[in-house]
N, C-alpha and C positions, 0 to 999 in steps of 0.2 A: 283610265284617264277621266278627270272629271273638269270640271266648267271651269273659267281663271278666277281666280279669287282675288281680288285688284285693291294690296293693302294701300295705305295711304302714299296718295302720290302717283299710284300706276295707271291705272286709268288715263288722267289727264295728260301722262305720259304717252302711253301708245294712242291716245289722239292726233297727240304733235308728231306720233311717228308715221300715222296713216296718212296725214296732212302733209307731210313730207314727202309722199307717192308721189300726190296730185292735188289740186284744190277738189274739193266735196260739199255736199250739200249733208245738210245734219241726215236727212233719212240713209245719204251714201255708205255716211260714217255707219250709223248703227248695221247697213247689211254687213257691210265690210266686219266688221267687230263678229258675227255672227260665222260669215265664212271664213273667217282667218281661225277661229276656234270649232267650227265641224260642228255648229249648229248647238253648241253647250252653254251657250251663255249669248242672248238674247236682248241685249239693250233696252229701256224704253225710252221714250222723247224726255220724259221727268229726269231721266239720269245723264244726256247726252248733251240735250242744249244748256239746263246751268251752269255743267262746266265749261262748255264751248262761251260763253257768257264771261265765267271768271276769267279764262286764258284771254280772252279780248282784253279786258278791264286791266289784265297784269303786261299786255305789250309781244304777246308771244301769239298770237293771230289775230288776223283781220278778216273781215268780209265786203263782200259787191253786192248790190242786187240785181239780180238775174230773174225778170220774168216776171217779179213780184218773189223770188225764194232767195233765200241769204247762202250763198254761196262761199265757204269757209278757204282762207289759204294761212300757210304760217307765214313769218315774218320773219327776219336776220337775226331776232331775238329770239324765235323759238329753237329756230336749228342751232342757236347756242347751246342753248339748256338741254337737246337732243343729246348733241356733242358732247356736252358736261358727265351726261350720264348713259352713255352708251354703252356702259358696261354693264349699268342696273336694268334696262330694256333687253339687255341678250341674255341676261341672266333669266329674268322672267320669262321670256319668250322660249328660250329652250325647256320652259318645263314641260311644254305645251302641244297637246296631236298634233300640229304641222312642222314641230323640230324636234320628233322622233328618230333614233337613229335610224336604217334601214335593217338591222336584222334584230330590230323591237319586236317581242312577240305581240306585244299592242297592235303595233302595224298591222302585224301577221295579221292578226285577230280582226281588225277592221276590212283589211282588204279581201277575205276571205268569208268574210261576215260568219264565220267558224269560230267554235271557241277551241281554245289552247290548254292543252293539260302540262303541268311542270309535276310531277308524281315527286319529284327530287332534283332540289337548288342548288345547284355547282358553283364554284366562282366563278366561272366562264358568265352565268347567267346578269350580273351587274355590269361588267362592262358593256354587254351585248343591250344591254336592255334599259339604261340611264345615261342620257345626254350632260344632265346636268352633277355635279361632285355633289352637291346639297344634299339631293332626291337618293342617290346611290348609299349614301348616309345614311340617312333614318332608315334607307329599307336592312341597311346594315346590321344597323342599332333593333330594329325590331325583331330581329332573326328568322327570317321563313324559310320553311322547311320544304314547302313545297308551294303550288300559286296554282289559282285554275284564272285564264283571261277571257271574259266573255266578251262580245258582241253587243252592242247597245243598239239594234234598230228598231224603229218604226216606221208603218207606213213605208216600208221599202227605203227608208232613209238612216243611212250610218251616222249616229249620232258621236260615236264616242266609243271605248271601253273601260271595264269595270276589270279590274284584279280582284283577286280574294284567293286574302295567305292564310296559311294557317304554318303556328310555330311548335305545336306539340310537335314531336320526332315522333310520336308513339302513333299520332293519329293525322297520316297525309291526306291529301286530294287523293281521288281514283273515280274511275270511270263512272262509278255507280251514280256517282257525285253529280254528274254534269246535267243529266234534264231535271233536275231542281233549279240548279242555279240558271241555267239557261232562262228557265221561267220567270224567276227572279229579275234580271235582267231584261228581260223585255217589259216585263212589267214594271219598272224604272225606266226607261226609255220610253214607255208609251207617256208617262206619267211628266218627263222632259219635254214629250214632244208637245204633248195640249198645252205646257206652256209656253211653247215657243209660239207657236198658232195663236194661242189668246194675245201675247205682247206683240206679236205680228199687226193680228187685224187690230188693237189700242192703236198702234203707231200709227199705221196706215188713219184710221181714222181720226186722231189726236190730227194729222197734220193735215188734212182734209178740212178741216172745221178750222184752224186756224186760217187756212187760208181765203176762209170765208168770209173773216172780219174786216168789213167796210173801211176804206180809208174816210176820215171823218174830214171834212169841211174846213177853212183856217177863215174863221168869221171875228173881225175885230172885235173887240171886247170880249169874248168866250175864250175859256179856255173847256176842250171834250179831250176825253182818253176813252176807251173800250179795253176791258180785261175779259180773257176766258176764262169760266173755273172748270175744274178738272170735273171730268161725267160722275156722277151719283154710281155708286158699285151697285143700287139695287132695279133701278132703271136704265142705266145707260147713257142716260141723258145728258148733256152738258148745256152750261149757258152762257150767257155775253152779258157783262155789266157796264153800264154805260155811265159817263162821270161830266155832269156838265157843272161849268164853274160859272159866274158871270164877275169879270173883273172890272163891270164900266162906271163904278161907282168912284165917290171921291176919295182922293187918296187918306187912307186911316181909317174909310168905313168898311165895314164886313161886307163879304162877298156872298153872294147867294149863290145856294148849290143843288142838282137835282141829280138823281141816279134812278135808274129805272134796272131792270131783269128780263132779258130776252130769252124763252129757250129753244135750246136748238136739239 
């Protein structure tokens, strides 16, 4: 099993779907995104709020403030276009570790935190083991002969599993096989999880620091905005730009402008 790969359109999609649950706040969404896929695929704020952003701007969700945080809900327009394409959402959704069938050796393999030897691929083995006709397909078209299913954990955390077929008839999986790939496998897994950690603590602090930015003043004649820019990858650092305008001149003369750099 590996991470959802969200061609175009899906994503913004199973937004509208999580947002269908319950109203959320953007950091809900991105855990949600994270536990509905078994920790494979990790969201960050850069990817979560500009669509949350465009879905506003197009009429298929709204927001409240709540607290000082934007509090997301869909709208009678998004559960159309939910509706419209509820068969492209389950379609995706079944490729995915939480709509595995029950006698998946995937599952096996994750609940078991064991790996699975297939020495020899029966038909029995696709139906038992693909939810979706798509998936059942290619593993068709690829012809395997036999499958070893590993265990993806770290840090005592099931991330996922890894299959690995092979289609020579001459040269199957066998036992010998297994503490290699085993290896392999956790070494892939540790390598998912430091990413999930690093886009964790980004997010956590991406939304920390935003919430830091001052509501500015409504002084006649000024117009101020404040932007954050995203942290320096070699510091960490991020800062605050500040935009003052002054409109109190005569109308047709130019406006003076001042911007200053805060860092945080």
């Amino acid at each position: 099993m590996s991470a959802p790969v969200f061609g175009h359109g899906k994503l913004r999609l199973y937004l509208l779907a999580l947002l269908d649950e319950r109203e959320q706040h953007g950091y809900d969404l991105m855990q949600a995104l994270s536990d509905r896929f078994g920790g494979t695929y990790v969201p960050s704020a850069g990817t979560i709020y500009p669509r949350l952003a465009r879905l506003e701007e197009e009429g298929l969700v709204t927001h409240d403030e709540v607290n000082g945080r934007k509090v997301y809900r869909i709208t009678d327009a998004g559960r159309q276009e939910l509706h419209d394409r509820e068969d492209e959402l389950a379609e995706f959704t079944a490729a995915h570790v939480l709509h595995l069938p029950q006698a998946s050796v995937s599952r096996r393999s994750m609940a078991t935190a064991r790996p699975v030897l297939l020495e020899r691929i029966t038909g029995d083995f696709f139906q038992a083991n693909f939810a979706s006709p798509r998936a059942r397909q290619l593993f068709c078209d690829l012809g395997g002969t036999s499958a070893l299913i590993l265990p993806m954990v770290a840090r005592r955390r099931t991330l996922g599993a890894v299959a690995m077929v092979r289609t020579a008839e001459a040269r199957r999986f066998a036992p010998g096989d297994v503490d290699l790939a085993e290896d392999l496998a956790r070494r892939a897994a540790l390598a998912l999880d430091n990413v999930r950690l690093y886009q964790q603590e980004h997010t956590v602090a991406d939304t920390l620091q935003r919430s830091l930015l001052p509501e500015l003043p409504d002084i006649a004649g000024i117009e101020a905005a404040v932007a954050r820019m995203a942290p320096e990858p070699w510091t960490g650092s991020s800062a605050a730009l500040y935009f003052i305008f002054s409109t109190a001149g005569a109308r047709g003369a130019s406006s003076t402008a001042a911007t200053w750099r805060c860092d945080t």
